[in-house]
N, C-alpha and C positions, 0 to 999 in steps of 0.2 A: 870574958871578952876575947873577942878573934882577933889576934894578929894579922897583919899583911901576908905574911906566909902562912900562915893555919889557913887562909881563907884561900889560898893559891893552892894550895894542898887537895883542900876537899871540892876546888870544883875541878882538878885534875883528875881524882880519882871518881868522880861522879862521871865524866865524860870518857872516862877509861872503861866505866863501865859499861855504861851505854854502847859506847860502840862495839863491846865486847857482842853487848845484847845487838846488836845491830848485824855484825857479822855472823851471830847464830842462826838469827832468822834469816839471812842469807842464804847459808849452807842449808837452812830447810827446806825454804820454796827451790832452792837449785834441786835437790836429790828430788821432790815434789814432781817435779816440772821434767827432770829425767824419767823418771819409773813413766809418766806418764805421757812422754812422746815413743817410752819405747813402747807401750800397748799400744797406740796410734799408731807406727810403722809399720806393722803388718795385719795381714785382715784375720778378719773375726772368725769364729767356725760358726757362729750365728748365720753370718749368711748365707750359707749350704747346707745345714743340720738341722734337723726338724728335732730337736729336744725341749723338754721344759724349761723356764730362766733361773730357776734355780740350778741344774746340771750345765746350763747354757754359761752361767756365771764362772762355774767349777772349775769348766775347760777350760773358757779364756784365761784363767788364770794360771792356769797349770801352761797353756799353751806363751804365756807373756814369761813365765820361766823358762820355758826352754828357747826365747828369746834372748832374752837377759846372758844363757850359758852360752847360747853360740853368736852373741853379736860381737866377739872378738876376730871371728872369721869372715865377717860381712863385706871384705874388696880382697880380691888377690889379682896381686899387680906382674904383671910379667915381660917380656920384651923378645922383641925381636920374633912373635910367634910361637915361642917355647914354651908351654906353661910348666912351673913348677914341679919337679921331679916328687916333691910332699909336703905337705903340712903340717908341719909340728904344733902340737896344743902349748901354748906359751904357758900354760901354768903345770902340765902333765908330760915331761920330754917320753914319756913310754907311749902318750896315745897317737898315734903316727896314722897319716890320710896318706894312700899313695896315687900318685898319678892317672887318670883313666887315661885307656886306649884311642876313645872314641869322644864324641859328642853324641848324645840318643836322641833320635826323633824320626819319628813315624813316615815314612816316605810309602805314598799311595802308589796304588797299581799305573797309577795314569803318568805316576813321577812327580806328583807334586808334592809339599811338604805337609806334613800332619800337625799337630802337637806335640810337644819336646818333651825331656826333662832333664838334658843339659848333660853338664859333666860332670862325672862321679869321682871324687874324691874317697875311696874308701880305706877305714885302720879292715885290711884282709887279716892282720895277725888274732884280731879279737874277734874274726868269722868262723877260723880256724881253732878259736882256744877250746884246749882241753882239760879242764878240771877234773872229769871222771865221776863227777854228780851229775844234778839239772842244773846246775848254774852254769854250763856248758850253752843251754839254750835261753838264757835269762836275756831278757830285753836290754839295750845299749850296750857300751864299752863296760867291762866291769861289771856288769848288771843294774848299771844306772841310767836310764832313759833320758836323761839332761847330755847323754854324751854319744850320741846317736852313730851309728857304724860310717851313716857317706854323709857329707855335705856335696850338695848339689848345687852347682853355678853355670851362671849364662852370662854372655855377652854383658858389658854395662854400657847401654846407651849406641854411642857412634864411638865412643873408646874402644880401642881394638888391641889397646897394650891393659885391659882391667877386666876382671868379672867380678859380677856380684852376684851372693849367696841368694838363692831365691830359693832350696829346701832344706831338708834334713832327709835322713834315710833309716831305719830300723835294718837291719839284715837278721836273720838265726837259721842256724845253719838247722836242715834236715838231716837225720839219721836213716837213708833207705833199709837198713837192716834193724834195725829197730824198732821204726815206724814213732822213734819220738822226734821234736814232742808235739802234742796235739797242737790244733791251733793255737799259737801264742797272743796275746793281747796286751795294746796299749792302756794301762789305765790310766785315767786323767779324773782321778777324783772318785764319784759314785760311773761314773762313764767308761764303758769297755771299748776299745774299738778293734777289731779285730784284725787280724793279718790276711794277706794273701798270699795263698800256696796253698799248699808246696810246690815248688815249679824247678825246673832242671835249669841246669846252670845257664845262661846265656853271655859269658863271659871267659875265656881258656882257665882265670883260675878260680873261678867260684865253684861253690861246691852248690848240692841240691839244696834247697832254700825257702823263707816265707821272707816278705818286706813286707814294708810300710812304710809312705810318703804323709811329709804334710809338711806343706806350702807355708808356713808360715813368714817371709820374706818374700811373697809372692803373690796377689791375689789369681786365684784358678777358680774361674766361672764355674766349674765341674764339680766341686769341690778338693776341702783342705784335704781331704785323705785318697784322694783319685792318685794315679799314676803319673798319669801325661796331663800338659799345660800348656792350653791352645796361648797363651799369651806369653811363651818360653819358643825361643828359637834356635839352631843351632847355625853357624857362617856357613 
């Protein structure tokens, strides 16, 4: 037979449990419901890229990860007109973005303005790094494509103290005496995507070069891997 307390007891621990269970499912559909506004925030490569949906699938996912790594940089907040002299990766103090010179965008013959692709935040020290192998030319910071050489921003909105992150940037340095390394490529699964270059520096400290853009914080009609972004502007 149940005491008054025995019975206080067990429907204490029944509703301790429950809500135990109750708070689980919480924290599931929450982490649920994150992964999946963060695929929703930026556009697809689907709609620029003519692949099959199964490589089509590949990207996006590979592409919703390098999401995920650089949505820690997605506002940089500044005043007074100064922007931030760099950007330090809050989880990496060695991966360091330095300041661009400029704002990029395309100004026609006639003076009117083209397509942008903002402002370059670039780590210059991992353009430069020397190992004295091929991972001298190896894709991203480090050789990890989740940690791309620039992060590119523009204007956010009518805020004129904010930018928001609208790319990412691959850089690898060219060896003119070399002639390495051949074209470099982004893979994103079974999917290559290739660089463009080798091109001369267009900057006092870059050296000669291949990039690669993509939008993924930004839809570009053009597409995700074009350069310039007719819906990117510079003040």
């Amino acid at each position: 037979m149940f005491l008054e307390e025995d019975m206080m007891g067990w429907f204490s621990a029944v509703i301790e449990s429950r809500t135990l269970r109750g708070w689980a499912i919480v924290a599931i559909v929450g982490a649920i419901a994150t992964v999946t506004m963060l695929a929703l925030a930026g556009p697809s490569f689907a709609w620029h890229e003519d692949i099959d949906s199964v490589a089509n699938k590949e990207v996006n996912k590979k592409l919703n990860e390098l999401r995920k790594a650089t949505d820690k940089y997605r506002v940089l907040s500044f005043s007074e007109g100064e922007l931030p002299e760099t950007i330090v990766d809050p989880d990496d103090a060695t991966n360091v973005y330095v300041r661009p010179e400029r704002c990029v965008q395309i100004i026609r013959t006639d003076g009117s303005r083209g397509p942008a692709m903002g402002y370059h935040y670039v780590n210059r020290a991992d353009v430069y790094r020397d190992l004295g192998d091929d991972k001298d030319f190896a894709v991203g910071v480090e050789g990890n494509y989740l940690k791309p050489e620039a992060l590119l921003y523009a204007i956010s909105g009518q805020d004129k103290g904010e930018l928001k992150l609208v790319a990412v940037e691959w850089i690898v340095r060219y060896d003119t005496v070399t002639g390495k390394p051949s074209t470099p490529q982004l893979v994103l699964g079974q999917t290559k995507v290739p660089f463009h270059g080798p091109m001369a520096p267009h900057e006092e400290w870059m050296p000669w070069h291949y990039d690669l853009h993509a939008w993924i914080w930004e839809e570009n009609p053009t597409g995700m891997f074009q350069d310039f972004n007719p819906n990117v502007s510079c003040p």
